[in-house]
ROSE-4610 file (N, C-alpha, C; in Angstrom, 1 decimal, always signed):
// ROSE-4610
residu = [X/X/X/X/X/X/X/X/X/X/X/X/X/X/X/X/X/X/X/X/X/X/X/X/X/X/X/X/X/X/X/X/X/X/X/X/X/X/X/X/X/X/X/X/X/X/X/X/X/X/X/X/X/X/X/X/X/X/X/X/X/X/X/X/X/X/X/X/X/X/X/X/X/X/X/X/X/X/X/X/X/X/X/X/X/X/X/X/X/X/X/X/X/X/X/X/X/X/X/X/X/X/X/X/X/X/X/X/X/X/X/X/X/X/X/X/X/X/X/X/X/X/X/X/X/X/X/X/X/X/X/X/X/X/X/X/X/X/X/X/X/X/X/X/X/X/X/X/X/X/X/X/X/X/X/X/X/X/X/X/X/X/X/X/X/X/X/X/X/X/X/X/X/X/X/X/X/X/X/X/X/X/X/X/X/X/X/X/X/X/X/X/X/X/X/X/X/X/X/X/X/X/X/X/X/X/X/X/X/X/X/X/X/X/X/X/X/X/X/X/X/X/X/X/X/X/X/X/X/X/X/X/X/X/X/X/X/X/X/X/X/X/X/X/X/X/X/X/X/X/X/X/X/X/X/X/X/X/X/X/X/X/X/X/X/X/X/X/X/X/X/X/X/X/X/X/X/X/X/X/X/X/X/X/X/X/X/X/X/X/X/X/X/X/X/X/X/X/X/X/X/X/X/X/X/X/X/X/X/X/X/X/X/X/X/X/X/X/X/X/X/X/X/X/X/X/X/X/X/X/X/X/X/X/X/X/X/X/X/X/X/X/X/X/X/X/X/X/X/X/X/X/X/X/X/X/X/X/X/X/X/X/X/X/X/X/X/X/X/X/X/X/X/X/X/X/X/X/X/X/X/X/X/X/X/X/X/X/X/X/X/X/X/X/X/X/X/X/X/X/X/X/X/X/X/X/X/X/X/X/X/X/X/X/X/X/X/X/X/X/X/X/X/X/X/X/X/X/X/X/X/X/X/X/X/X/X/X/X/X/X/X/X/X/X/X/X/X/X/X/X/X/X/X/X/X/X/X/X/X/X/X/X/X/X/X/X/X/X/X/X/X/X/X/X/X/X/X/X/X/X/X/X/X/X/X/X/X/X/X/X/X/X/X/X/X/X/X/X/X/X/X/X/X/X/X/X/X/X/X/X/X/X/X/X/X/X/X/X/X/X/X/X/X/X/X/X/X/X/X/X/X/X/X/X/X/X/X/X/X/X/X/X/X/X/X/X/X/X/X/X/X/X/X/X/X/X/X/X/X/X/X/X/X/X/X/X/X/X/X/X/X/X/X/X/X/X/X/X/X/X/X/X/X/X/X/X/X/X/X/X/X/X/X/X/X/X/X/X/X/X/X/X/X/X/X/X/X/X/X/X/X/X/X/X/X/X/X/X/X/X/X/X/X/X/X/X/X/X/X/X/X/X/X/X/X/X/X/X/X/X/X/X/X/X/X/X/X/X/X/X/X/X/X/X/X/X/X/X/X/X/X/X/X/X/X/X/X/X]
num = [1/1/1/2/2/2/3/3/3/4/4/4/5/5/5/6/6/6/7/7/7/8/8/8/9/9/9/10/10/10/11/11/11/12/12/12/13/13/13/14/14/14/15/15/15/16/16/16/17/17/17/18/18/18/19/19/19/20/20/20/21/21/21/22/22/22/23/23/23/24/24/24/25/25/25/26/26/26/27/27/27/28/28/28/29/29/29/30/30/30/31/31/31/32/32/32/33/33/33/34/34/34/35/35/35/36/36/36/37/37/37/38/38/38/39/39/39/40/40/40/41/41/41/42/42/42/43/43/43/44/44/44/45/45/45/46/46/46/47/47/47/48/48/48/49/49/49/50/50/50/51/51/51/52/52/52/53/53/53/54/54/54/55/55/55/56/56/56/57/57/57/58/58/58/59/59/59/60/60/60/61/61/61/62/62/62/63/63/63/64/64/64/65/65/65/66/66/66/67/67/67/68/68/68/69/69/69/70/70/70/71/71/71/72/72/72/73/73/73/74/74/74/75/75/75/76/76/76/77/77/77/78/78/78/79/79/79/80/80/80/81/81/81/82/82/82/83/83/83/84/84/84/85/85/85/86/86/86/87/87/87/88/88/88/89/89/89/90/90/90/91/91/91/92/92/92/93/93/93/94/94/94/95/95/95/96/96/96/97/97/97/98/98/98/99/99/99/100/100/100/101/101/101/102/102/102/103/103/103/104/104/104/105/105/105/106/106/106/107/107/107/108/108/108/109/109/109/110/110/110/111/111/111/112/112/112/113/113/113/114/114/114/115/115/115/116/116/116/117/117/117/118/118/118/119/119/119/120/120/120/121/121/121/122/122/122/123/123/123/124/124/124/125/125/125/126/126/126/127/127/127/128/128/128/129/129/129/130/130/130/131/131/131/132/132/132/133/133/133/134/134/134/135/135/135/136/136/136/137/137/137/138/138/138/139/139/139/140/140/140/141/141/141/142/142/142/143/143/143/144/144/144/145/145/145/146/146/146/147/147/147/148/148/148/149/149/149/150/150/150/151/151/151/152/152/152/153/153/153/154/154/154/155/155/155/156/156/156/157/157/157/158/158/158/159/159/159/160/160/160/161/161/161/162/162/162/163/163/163/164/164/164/165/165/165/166/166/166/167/167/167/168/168/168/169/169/169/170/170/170/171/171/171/172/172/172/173/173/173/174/174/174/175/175/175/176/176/176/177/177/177/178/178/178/179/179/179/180/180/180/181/181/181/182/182/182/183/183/183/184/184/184/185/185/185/186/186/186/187/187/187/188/188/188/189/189/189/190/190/190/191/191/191/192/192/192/193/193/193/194/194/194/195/195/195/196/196/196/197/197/197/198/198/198/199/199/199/200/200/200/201/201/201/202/202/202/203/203/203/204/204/204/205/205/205/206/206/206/207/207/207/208/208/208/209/209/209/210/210/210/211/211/211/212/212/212/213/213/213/214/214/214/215/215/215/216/216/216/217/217/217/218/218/218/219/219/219/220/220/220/221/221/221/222/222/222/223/223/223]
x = [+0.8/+0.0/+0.9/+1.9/+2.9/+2.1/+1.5/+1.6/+2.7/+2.8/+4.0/+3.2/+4.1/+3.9/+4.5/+3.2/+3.8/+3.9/+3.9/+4.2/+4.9/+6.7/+7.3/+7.4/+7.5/+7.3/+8.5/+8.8/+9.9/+10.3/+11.1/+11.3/+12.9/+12.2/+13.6/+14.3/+15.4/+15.9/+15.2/+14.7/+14.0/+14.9/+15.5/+16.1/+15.2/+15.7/+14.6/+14.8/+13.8/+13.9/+13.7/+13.1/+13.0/+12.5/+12.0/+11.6/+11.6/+10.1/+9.8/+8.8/+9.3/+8.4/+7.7/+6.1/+5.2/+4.4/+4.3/+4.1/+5.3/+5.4/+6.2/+5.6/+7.0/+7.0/+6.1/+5.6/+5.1/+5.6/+6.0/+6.5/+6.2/+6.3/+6.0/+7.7/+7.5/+8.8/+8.2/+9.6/+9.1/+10.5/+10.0/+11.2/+10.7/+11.4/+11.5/+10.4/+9.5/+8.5/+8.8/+8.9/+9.5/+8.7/+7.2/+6.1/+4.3/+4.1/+2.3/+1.6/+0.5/-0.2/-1.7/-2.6/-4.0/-4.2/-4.6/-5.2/-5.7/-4.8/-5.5/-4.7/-3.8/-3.0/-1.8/-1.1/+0.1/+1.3/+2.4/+3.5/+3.9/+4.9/+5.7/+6.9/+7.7/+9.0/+9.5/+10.8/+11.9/+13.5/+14.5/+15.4/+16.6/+16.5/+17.2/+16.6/+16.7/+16.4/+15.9/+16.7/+16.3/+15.5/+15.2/+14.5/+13.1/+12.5/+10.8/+10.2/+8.9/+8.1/+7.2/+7.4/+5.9/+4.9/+3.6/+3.0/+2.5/+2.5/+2.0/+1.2/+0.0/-0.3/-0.3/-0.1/+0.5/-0.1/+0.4/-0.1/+0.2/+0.3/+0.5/-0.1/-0.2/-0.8/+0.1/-1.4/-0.4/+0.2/-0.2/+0.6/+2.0/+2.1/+3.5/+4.7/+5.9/+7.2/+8.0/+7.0/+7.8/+6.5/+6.4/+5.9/+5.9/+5.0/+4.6/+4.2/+4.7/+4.3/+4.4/+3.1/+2.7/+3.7/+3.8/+3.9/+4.6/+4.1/+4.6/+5.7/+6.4/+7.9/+7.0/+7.5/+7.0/+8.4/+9.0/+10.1/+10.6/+9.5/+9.8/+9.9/+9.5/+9.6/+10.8/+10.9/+12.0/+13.0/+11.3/+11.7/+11.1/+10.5/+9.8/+11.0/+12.0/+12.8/+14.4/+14.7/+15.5/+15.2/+13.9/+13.3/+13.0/+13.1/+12.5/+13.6/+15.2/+16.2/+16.9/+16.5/+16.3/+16.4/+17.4/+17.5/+17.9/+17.9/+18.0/+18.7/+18.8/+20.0/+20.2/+19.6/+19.3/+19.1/+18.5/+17.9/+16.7/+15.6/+14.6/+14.1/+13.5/+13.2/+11.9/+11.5/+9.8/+9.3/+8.1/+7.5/+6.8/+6.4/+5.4/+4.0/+3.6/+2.0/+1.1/+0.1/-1.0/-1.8/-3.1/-4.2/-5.8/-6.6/-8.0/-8.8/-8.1/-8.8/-8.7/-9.4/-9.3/-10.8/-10.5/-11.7/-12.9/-12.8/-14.5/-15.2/-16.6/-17.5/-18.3/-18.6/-19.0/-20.2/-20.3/-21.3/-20.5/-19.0/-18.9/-18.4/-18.6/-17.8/-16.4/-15.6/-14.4/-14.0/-13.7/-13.8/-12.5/-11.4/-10.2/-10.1/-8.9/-8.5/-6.6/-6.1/-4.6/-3.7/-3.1/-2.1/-3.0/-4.4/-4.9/-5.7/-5.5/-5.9/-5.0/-3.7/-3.0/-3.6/-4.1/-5.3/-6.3/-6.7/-7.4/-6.6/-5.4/-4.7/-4.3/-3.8/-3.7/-4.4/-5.8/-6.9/-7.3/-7.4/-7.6/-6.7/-5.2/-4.5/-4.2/-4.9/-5.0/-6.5/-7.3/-8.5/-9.5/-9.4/-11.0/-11.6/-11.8/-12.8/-14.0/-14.4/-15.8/-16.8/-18.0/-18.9/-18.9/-17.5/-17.3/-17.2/-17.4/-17.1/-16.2/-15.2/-14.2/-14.5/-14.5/-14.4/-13.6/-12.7/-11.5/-11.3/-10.6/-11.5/-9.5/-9.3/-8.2/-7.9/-7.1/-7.0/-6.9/-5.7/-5.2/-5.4/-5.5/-5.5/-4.5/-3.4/-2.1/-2.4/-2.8/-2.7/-3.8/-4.7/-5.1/-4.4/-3.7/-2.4/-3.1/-2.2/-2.7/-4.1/-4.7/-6.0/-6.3/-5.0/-5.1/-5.8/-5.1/-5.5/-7.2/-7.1/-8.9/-10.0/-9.3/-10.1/-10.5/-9.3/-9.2/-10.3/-10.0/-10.5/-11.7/-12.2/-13.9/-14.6/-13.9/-14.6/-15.7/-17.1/-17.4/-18.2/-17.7/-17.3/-16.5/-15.8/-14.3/-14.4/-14.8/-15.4/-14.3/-14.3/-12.8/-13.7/-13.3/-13.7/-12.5/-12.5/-11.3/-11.6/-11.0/-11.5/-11.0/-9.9/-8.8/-8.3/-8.9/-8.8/-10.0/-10.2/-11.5/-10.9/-11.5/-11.1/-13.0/-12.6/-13.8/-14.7/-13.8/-14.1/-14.0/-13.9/-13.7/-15.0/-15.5/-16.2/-15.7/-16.3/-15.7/-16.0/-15.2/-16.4/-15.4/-16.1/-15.8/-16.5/-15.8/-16.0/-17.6/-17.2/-18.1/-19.9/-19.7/-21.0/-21.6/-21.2/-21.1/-22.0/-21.8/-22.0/-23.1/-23.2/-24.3/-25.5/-24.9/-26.5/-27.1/-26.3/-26.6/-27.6/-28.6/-29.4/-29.4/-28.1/-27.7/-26.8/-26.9/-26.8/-27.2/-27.1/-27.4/-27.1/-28.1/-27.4/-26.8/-27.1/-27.0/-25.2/-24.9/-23.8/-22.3/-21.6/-20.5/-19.5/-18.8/-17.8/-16.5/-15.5/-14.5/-13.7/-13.0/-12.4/-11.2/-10.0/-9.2/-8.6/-7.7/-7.3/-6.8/-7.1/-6.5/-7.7/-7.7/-8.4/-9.3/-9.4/-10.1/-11.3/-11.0/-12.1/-12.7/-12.0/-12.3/-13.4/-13.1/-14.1/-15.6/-15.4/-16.3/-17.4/-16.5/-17.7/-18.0/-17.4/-17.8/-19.5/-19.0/-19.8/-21.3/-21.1/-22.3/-22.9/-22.2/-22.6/-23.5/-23.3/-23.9/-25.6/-25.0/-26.3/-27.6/-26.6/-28.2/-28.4/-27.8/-28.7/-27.8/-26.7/-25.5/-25.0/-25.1/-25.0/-23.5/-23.2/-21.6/-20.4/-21.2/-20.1/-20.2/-20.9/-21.1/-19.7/-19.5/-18.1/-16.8/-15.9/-14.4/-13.4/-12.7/-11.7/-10.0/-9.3/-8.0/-7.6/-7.3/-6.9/-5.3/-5.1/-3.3/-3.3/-1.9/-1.1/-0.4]
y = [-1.2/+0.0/+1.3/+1.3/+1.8/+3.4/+3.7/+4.9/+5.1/+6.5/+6.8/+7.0/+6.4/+6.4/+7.7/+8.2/+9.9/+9.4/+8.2/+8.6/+7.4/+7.5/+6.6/+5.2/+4.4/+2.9/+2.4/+1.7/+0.7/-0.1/-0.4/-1.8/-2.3/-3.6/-4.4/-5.0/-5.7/-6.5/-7.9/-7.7/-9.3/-9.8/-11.2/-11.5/-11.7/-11.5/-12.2/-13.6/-14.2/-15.6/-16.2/-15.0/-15.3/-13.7/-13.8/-12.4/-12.8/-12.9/-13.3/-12.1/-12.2/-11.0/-11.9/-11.7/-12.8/-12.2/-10.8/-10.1/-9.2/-8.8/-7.6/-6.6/-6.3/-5.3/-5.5/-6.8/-7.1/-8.1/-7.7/-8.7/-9.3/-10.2/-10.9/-11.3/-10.7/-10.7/-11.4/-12.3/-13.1/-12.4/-12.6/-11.9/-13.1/-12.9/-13.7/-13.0/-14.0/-13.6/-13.1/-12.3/-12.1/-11.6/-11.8/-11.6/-12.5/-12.8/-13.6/-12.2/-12.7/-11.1/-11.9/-11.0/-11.4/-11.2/-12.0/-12.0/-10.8/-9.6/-8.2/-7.5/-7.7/-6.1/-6.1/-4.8/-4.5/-4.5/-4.2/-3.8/-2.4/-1.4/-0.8/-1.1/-0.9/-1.3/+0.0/-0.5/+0.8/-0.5/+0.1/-0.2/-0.4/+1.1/+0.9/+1.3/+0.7/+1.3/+3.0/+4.0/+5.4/+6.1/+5.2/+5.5/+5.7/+6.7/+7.0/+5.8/+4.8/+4.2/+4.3/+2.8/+2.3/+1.5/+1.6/+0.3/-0.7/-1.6/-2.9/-3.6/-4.3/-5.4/-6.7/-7.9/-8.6/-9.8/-10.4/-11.5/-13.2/-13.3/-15.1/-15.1/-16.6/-17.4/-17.0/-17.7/-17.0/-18.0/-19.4/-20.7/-21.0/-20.0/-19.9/-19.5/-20.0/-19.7/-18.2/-17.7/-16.3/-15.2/-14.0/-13.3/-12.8/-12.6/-11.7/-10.9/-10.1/-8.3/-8.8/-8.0/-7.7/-6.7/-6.3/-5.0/-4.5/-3.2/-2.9/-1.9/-1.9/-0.8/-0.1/+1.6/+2.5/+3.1/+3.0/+3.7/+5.0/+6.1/+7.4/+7.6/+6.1/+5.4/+5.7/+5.8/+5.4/+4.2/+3.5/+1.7/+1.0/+1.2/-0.3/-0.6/+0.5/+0.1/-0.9/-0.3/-1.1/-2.2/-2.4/-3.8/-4.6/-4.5/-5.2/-5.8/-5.5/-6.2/-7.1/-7.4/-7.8/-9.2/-10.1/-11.3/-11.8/-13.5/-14.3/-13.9/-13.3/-13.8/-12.2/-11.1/-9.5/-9.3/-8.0/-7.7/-6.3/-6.2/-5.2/-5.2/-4.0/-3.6/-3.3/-3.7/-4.3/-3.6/-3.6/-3.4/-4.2/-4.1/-5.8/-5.2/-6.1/-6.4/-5.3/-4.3/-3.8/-3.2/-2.9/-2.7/-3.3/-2.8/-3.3/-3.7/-4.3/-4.9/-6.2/-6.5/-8.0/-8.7/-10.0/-10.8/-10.1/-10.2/-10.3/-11.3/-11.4/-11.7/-13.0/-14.0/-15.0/-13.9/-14.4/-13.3/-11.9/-11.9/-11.0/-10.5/-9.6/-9.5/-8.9/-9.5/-9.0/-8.1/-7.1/-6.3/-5.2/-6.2/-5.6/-5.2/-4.7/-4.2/-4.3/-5.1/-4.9/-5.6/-5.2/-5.8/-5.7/-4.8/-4.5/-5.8/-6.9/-8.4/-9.1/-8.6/-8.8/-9.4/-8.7/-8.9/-9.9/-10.5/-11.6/-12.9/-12.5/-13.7/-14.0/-13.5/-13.8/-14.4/-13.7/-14.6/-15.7/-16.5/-17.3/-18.3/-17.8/-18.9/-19.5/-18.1/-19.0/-19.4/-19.9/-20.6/-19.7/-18.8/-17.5/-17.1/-18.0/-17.8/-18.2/-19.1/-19.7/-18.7/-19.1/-17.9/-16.9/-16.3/-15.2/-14.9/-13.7/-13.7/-12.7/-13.1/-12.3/-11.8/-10.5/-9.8/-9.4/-9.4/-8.7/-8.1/-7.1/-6.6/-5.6/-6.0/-6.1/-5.6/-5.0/-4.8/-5.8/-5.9/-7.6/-8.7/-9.8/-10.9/-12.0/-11.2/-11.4/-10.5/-10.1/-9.3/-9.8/-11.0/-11.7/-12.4/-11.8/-12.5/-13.9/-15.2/-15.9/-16.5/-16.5/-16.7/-18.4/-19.0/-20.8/-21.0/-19.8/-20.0/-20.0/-18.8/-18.4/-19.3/-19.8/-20.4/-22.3/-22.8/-23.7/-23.6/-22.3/-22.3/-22.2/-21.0/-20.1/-20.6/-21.3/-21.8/-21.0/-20.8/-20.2/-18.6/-18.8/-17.4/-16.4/-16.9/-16.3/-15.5/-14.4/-13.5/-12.3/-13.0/-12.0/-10.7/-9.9/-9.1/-7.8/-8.6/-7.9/-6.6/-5.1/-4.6/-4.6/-5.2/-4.9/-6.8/-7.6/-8.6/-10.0/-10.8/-11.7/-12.6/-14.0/-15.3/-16.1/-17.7/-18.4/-18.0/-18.1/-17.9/-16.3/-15.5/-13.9/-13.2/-12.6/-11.2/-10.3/-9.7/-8.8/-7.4/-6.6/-5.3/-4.7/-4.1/-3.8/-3.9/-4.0/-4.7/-3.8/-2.3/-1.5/-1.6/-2.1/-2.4/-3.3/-4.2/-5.5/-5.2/-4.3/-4.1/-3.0/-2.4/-1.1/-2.3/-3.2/-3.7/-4.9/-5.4/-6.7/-5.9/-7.3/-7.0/-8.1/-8.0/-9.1/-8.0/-6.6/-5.5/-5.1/-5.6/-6.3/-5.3/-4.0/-3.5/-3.7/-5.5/-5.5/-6.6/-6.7/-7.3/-6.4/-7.0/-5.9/-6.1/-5.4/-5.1/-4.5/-5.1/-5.1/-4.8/-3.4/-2.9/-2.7/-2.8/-3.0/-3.0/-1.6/-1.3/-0.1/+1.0/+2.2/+3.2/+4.4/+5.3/+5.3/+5.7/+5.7/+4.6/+3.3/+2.3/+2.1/+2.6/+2.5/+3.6/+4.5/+5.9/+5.4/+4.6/+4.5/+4.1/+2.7/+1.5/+2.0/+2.6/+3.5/+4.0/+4.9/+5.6/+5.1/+4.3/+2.9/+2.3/+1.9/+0.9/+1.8/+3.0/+4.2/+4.3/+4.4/+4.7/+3.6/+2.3/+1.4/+0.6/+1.7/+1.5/+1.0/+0.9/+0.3/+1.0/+0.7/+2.1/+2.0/+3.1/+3.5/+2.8/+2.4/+0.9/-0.5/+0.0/-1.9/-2.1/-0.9/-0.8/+0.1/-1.5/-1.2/-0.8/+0.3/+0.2/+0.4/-0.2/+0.1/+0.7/+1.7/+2.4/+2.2/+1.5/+1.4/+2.4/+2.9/+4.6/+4.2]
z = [+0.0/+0.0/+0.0/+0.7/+0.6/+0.6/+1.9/+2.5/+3.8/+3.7/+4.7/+5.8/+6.9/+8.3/+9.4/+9.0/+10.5/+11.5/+12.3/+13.5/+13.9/+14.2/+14.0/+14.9/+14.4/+14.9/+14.7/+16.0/+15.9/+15.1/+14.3/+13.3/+14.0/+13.4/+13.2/+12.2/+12.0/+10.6/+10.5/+9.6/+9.5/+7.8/+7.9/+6.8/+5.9/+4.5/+3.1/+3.2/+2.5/+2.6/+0.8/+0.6/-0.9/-1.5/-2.9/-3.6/-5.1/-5.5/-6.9/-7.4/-8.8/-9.6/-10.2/-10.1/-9.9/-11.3/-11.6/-12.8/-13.2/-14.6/-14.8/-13.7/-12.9/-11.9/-10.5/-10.4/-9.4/-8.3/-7.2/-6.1/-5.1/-5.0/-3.7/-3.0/-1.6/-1.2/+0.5/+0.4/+2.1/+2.9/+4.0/+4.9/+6.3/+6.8/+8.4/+9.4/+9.7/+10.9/+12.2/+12.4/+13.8/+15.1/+14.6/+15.9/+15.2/+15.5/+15.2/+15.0/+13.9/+13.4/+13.1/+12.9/+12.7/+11.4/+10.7/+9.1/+8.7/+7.5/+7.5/+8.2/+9.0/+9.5/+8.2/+8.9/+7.9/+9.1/+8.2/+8.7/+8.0/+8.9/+8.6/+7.7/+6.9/+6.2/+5.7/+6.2/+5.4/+5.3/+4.3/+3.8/+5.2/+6.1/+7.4/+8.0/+9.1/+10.4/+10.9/+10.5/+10.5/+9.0/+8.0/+7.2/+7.0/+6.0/+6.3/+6.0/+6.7/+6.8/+5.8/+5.1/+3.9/+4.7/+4.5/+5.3/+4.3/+4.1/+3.5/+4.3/+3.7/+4.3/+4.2/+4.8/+4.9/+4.3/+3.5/+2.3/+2.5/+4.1/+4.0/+5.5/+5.5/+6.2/+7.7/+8.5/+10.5/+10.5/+9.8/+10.2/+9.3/+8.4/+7.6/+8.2/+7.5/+8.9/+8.2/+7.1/+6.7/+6.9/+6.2/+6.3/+5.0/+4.3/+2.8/+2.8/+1.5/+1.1/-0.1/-1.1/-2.3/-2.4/-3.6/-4.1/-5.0/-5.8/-7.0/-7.5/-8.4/-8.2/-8.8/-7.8/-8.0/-9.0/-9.9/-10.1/-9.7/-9.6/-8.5/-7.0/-6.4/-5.0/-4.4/-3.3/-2.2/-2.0/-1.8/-1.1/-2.4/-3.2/-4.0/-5.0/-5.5/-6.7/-5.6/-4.8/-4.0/-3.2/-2.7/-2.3/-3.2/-4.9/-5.8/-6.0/-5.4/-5.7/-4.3/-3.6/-2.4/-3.0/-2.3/-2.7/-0.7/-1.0/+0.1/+1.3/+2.0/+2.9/+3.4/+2.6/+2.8/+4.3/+4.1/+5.4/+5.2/+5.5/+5.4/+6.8/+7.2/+8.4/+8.5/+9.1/+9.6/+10.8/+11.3/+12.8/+13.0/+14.4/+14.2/+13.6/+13.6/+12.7/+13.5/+12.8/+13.6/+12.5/+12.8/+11.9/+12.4/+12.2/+12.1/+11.3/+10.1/+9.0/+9.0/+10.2/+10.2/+10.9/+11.0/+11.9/+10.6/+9.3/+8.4/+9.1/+9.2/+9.7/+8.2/+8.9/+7.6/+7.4/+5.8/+5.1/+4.3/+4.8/+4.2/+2.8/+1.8/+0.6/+0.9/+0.1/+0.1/-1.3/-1.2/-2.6/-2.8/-3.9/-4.2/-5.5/-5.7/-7.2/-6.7/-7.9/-8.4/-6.7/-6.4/-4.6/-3.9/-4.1/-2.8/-2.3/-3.2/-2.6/-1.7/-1.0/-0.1/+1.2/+1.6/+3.0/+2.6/+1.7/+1.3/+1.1/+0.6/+0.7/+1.9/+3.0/+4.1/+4.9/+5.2/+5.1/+4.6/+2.9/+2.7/+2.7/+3.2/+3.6/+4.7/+5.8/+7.3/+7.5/+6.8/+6.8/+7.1/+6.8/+7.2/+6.3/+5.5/+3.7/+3.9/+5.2/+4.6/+4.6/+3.9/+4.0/+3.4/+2.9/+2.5/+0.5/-0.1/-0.9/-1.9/-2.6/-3.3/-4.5/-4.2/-5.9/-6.2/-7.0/-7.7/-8.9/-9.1/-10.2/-10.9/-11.8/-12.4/-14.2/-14.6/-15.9/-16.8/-16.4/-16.8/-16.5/-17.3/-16.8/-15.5/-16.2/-14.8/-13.9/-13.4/-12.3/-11.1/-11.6/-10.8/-9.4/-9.1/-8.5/-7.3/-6.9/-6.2/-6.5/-8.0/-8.3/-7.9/-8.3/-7.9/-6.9/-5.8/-4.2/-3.8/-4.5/-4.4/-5.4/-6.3/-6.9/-5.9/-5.6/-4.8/-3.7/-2.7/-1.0/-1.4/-2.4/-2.3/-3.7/-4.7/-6.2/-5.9/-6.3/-7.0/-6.1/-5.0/-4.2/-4.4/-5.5/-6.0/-7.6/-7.6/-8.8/-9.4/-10.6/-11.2/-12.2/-12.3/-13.4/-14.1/-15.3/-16.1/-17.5/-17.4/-18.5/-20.1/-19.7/-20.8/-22.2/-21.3/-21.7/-20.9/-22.1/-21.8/-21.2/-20.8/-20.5/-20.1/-20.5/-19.8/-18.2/-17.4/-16.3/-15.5/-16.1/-16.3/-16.3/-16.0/-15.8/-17.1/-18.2/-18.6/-18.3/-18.3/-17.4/-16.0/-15.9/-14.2/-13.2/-12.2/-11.0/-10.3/-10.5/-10.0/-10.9/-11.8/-12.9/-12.4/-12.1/-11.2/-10.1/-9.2/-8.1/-8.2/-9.6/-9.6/-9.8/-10.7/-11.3/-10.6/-9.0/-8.8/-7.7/-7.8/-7.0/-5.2/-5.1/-4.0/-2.5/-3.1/-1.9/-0.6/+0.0/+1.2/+2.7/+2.8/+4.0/+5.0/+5.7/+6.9/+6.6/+5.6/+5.4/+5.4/+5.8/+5.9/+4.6/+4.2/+2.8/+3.0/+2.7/+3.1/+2.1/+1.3/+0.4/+0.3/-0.8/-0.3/-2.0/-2.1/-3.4/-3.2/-4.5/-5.0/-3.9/-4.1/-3.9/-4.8/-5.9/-6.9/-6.4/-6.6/-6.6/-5.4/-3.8/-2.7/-2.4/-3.1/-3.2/-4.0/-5.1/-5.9/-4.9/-5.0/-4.2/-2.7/-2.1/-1.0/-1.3/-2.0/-2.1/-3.2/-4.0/-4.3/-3.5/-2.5/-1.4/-0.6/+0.5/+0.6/-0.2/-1.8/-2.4/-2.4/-1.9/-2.3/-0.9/+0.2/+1.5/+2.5/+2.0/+3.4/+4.5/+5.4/+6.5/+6.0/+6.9/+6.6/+7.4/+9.2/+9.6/+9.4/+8.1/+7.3/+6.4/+6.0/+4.4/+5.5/+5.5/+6.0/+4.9/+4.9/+3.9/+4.4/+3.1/+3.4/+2.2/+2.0/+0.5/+0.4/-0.9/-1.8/-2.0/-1.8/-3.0/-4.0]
């Protein structure tokens, strides 16, 4: 997500354990666990120790022995063009885990665009999918990132919608059309968003329009 953090937090060096570009310009980087977190928070990260704070959130399982971060090189960035080169045995600096975007409630939708499915993978790899359902909503067809996973845990809970390219099992369209025209809007259900500004604004404010009170729709906005 890689907003900066005003108000400074302790980190430590946690080693890399791996770092794969999973799309052009897209990473998934593991680093060493160094405290238990709740499915949905983030961490802090900077390159050293006295450096300004990105926050990410966190993309693997509580029962995994590393810790994952999505995310994408910003080339005008600070940290995303030198963390993209981050190999085994490195060192990146972390805080422990904190955030409130966690514990979704069965029944709830989960609704991302591009990394901001980070917080859903985490979730659906420490076992908190049932009941729930994923919308993701993506340019490309690669940018589905982790789709094996979601298609495996949630099959047909698990709703892709792409504008730039078709596929069988694809949505063509966007995610927000989707959501203007279904008639499955449900006030008393909670929504859990988790993307750009742009799309967190949208569906905010859709959701709002067709009757959602306002502490039904949780968001975490990407920069």
């Amino acid at each position: 997500m890689a907003e900066v953090v005003k108000r400074r937090k302790k980190v430590l060096p946690a080693k890399v354990h791996a770092n794969r570009e999973i799309t052009p310009g897209v990473f998934a980087l593991e680093v060493e666990k160094l405290s238990d977190f709740i499915p949905g928070q983030v961490i802090a990260a900077a390159m050293h120790a006295d450096d300004d704070l990105r926050l990410y959130s966190i993309a693997s399982g509580v029962d995994q022995p590393f810790l994952r971060i999505l995310f994408d090189v910003k080339p005008e960035g600070q940290l995303t063009p030198p963390m993209s080169k981050l190999k085994a045995g490195d060192t990146l600096y972390i805080s422990a885990p904190f955030g409130r975007f966690t514990k979704t409630p069965e029944g709830a939708w989960w609704i991302a665009t591009g990394t901001g499915i980070a917080p859903f993978i985490s979730m659906a790899e420490s076992e908190e999918f049932a009941h729930r359902t994923l919308l993701h909503g993506a340019r490309f067809l690669n940018q589905f990132y982790y789709s094996d996973l979601f298609k495996e845990k949630m099959g047909s809970n698990y709703l892709r919608f792409c504008t730039a390219e078709s596929s069988e099992d694809v949505v063509s369209g966007r995610l927000t059309t989707f959501l203007k025209e279904s008639n499955n809007i449900l006030p008393e259900r909670k929504y859990y968003l988790c993307g750009n500004a742009n799309m967190v604004v949208e569906v905010r404010d859709l959701l709002l329009n067709r009757g959602v009170p306002f502490e039904h729709i949780i968001a975490e906005i990407y920069f």
